[in-house]
Structures are given as structure tokens and as C-alpha cells.
N, C-alpha and C positions, 0 to 999 in steps of 0.2 A: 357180288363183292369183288374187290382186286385190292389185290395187296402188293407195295412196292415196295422195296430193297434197297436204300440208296450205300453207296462206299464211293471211296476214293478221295473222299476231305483230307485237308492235311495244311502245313505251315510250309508255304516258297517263299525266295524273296522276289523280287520287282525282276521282274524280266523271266521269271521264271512260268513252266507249264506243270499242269494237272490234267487228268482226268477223271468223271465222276461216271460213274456207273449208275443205274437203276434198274431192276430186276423186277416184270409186274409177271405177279401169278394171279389165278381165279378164272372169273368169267371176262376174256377177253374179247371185245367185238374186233372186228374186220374195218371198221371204221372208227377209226378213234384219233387222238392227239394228246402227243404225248411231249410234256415243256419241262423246262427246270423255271424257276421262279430263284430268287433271292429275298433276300433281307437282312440288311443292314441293323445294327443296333440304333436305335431310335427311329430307324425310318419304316416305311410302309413296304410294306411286299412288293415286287415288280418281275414281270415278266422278261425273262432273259434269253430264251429261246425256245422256238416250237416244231414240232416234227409230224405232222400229215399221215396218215397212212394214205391219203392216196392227196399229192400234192406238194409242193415246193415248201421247203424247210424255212421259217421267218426268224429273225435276230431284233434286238431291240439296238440302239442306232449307237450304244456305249460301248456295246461287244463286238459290233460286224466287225468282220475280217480278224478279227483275234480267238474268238470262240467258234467250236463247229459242232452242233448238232448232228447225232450218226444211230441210228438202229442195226442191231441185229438181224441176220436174214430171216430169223421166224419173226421178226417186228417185236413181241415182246422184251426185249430193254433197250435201253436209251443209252447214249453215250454225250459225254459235252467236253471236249476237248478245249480245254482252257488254255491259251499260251500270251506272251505278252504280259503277264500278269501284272497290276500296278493295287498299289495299296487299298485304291477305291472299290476295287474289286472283293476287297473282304466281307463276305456274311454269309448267315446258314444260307447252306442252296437245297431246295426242295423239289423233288419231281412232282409231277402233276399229271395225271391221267382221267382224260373224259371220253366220252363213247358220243361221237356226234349225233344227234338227233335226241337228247339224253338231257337232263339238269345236273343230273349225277356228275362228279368229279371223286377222285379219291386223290392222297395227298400221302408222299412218305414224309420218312422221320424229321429229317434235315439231316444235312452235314457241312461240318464248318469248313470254311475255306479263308484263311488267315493270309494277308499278304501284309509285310508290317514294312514301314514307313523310313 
């Protein structure tokens, strides 16, 4: 099992930056990946950034160059440095942690992220 921790939700305006934390405890593997996901009110979950333990950090094409994906030196938590922020940018943001080679995935709470218009 692994349990994640997310914080650092909050209300900016347009232009403005955040950072979201996630903290995984439990059984963690040496080989894992660790993403934040989103979602928007009525829309579907999507993938917003991912981080490797062994491998180059991936963005989805709406975020690059404004959001950075960053670990801890013991690798267990994730960081998503959100800057540029614009209103589309608003919805719960969820960590995600899977163990490669695994079906397994585990999911925090959410946390909202409000950018208002």
C-alpha cells in the first residue's frame, strides 16, 4: 500500500504561481512514477505531468514550459511548480503513484486549484 499527501491548493489570479506538494508513505518501490493528473468540472481526468524514477520528466503540451515537475532527494514526494497560471488551468489536481512493472496505481485526495477568469 502507499498513501499520498497532496497540499499547496489554493486561489491565484492569471499570471500568478503555485506549488503542490505530494508526500507518498508505505511500500515504496525503486522503480516507480510518480504524475499529477487534473480535472476540470465536467470534464475527464488528464494527465499533466510525469516524473520517472529512472528517466526524463514528460508534460502534456497545455502545461510545458509553465509547470515543472521536481522530487525530493529521497524521491518520495513530488513537487508541480505551476506558474503562468491562466483560468483554464483550474481543477482538482491529484497525485498518482505506480510501481512499474505493477497494475497497481494509488491516487491522493485532490486539491483544488482555482484560477478565476
Amino acid at each position: 500500500q502507499v498513501q499520498l499527501v497532496e497540499s499547496g491548493g489554493g486561489l491565484v489570479q492569471p499570471g500568478g504561481s503555485l506549488r503542490l506538494s505530494c508526500a507518498a508513505s508505505g511500500s515504496i518501490s525503486s522503480r516507480n512514477v510518480m504524475s499529477w493528473y487534473r480535472q476540470a468540472s465536467g470534464k475527464e481526468r488528464e494527465l499533466v505531468a510525469s516524473s520517472f524514477s529512472r528517466g526524463p520528466n514528460t508534460y502534456a503540451a497545455s502545461v510545458e514550459g509553465r509547470f515543472f515537475i521536481s522530487r525530493d532527494g529521497a524521491g518520495n514526494s513530488v513537487f508541480l511548480q505551476m506558474n503562468s497560471l491562466e483560468p483554464e488551468d483550474t481543477a482538482v489536481y491529484f497525485c498518482n503513484y505506480w510501481t512499474v512493472g505493477t497494475i497497481t496505481e494509488y491516487w491522493g485526495q485532490g486539491t483544488q486549484v482555482t484560477v478565476p477568469s
